[in-house]
N, C-alpha and C positions, 0 to 999 in steps of 0.2 A: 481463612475459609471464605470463598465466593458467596454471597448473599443474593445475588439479585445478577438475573443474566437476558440480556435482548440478543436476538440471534435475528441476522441476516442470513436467512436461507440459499445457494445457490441449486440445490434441486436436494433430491431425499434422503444423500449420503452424506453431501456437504457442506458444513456450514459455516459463518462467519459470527465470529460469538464476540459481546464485548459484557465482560462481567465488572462488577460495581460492588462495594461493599455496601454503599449507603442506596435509598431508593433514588430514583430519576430525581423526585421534588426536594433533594437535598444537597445535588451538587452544582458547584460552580465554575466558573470560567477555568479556573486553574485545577479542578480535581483531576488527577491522574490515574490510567487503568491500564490495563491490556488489554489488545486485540488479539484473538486468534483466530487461525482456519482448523475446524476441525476434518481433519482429511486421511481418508486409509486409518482409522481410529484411534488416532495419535492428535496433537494438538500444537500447531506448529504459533511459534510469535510473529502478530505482523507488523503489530505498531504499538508503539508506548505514546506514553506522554499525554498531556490535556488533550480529553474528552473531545471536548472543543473543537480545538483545532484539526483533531483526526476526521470530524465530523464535519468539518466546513472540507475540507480536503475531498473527503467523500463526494461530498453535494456536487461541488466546481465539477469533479470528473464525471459525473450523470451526468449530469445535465447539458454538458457538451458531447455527451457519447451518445446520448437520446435524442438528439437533433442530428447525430450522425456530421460534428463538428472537429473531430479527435480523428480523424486519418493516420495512420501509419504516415511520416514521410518517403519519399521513393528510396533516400538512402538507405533505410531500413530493413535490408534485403533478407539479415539473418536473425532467428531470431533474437529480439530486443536484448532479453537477458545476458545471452552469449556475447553482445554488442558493446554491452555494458561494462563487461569487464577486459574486455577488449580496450576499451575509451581508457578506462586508467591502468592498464599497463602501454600504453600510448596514443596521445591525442593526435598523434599523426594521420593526416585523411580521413579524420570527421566530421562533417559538417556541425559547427558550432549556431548556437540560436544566442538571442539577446532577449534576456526573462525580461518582466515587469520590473522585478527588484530592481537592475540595473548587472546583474550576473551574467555574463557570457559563459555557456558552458555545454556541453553537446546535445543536439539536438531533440536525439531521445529522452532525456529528463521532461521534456513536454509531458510525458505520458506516464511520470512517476507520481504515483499517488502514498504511500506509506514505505518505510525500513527499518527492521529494529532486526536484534543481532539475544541471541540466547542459545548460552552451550559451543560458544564457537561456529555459530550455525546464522549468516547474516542473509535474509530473505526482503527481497526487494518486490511491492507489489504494482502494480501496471493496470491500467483502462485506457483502452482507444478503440476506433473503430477499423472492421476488413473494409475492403473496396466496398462491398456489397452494401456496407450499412451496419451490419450486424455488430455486436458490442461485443469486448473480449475482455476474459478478468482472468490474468496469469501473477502467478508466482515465482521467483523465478531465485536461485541463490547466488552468492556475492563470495568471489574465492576467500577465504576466510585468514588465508595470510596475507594479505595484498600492503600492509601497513608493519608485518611484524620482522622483527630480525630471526631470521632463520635458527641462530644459536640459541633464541630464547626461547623456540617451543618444540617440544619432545615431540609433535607429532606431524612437524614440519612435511608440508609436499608442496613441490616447485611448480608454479603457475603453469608450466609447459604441461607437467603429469596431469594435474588438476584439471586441466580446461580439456582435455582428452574423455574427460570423461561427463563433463558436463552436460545437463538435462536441467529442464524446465522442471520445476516442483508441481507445477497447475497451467492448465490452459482452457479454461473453458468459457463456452458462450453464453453471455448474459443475457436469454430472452428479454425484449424490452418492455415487458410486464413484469419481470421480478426486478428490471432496474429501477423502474416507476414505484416498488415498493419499495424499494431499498433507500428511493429519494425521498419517499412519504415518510418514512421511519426515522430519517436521517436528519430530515427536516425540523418532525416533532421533537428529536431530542435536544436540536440545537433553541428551539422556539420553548421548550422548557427550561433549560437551563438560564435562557434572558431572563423569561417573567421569575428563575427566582431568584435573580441578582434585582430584577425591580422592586418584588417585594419586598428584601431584604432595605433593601436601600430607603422605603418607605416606613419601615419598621425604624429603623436610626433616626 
């Protein structure tokens, strides 16, 4: 049972929820939760795994989209998501980028913020900005046998079937007032969970 839940709002339908069992003042670098989008009143997975780092991931993508620093590249004709899995059933004529890590790997990944996969159901989340400036927060899914051997699952569909019918889970625009909340919020939980790895540390 969910105890404790902070919701990123995207306007009166939508939300982004990350639930907690313990309160904010009790977790640390490594606690693990789930993220989700509550959308059409269903509750899709966005991101697993430490708070943390879903929460720095978060911040990095404002804060370049609120400065209107995150452009689409010009390659980027179709939508991203459709691009995506495009990119791995082949890397043939994509323009590839070269990360920080030292990772070569397609271009589009600049603009991946979160992935996490439930129910056979693998949902990939996105921030960048239109020409205009404006911020976009999409969701988008991931063909869901792209890894698997055909023989091994009962509800096998072939990437050709599959991608014919492909659509965008979410696309909407992040006013840059609810981005600046969503940094302020994002901010605090990351600036929490330090002071109480400090305090902890002080208590030892």
């Amino acid at each position: 049972m969910k105890k404790y839940e902070i919701t990123f709002p995207l306007n009166n339908k939508e939300t982004i929820l990350l639930y907690l069992q313990e309160p904010l003042e009790l977790v640390d670098l490594c606690y693990e939760e789930y993220i989700f989008l509550s959308y059409n009143k269903n509750k899709h997975l966005l991101a697993e795994g430490p708070i943390y780092y879903n929460m720095q991931q978060l911040i990095k993508y404002l804060k370049k989209t609120i400065n209107n620093q995150l452009p689409l590249h010009s390659s980027i004709t179709l939508d991203i998501g459709y691009l995506l899995n495009e990119y791995h059933i082949s890397e043939d004529n994509f323009i590839m980028y070269n990360f920080p890590s030292g990772i070569s790997s397609w271009i589009g990944y600049k603009y991946h913020v979160w992935e996490a996969a439930s129910h056979n159901i693998r949902l990939i989340t996105w921030i960048y900005n239109k020409p205009d400036g404006s911020i976009i927060f999409e969701v988008t899914p991931f063909y869901p046998y792209m890894y698997c051997e055909p023989t091994e699952e009962p509800n096998y569909i072939s990437y050709n079937e599959w991608i014919k019918t492909y659509k965008p889970y979410l696309i909407r625009e992040l006013p840059t007032t609810t981005a600046q909340e969503w940094l302020k919020q994002a901010e605090y939980i990351i600036q929490t969970i330090e002071a109480n790895v400090e305090k902890w540390k002080n208590i030892q």
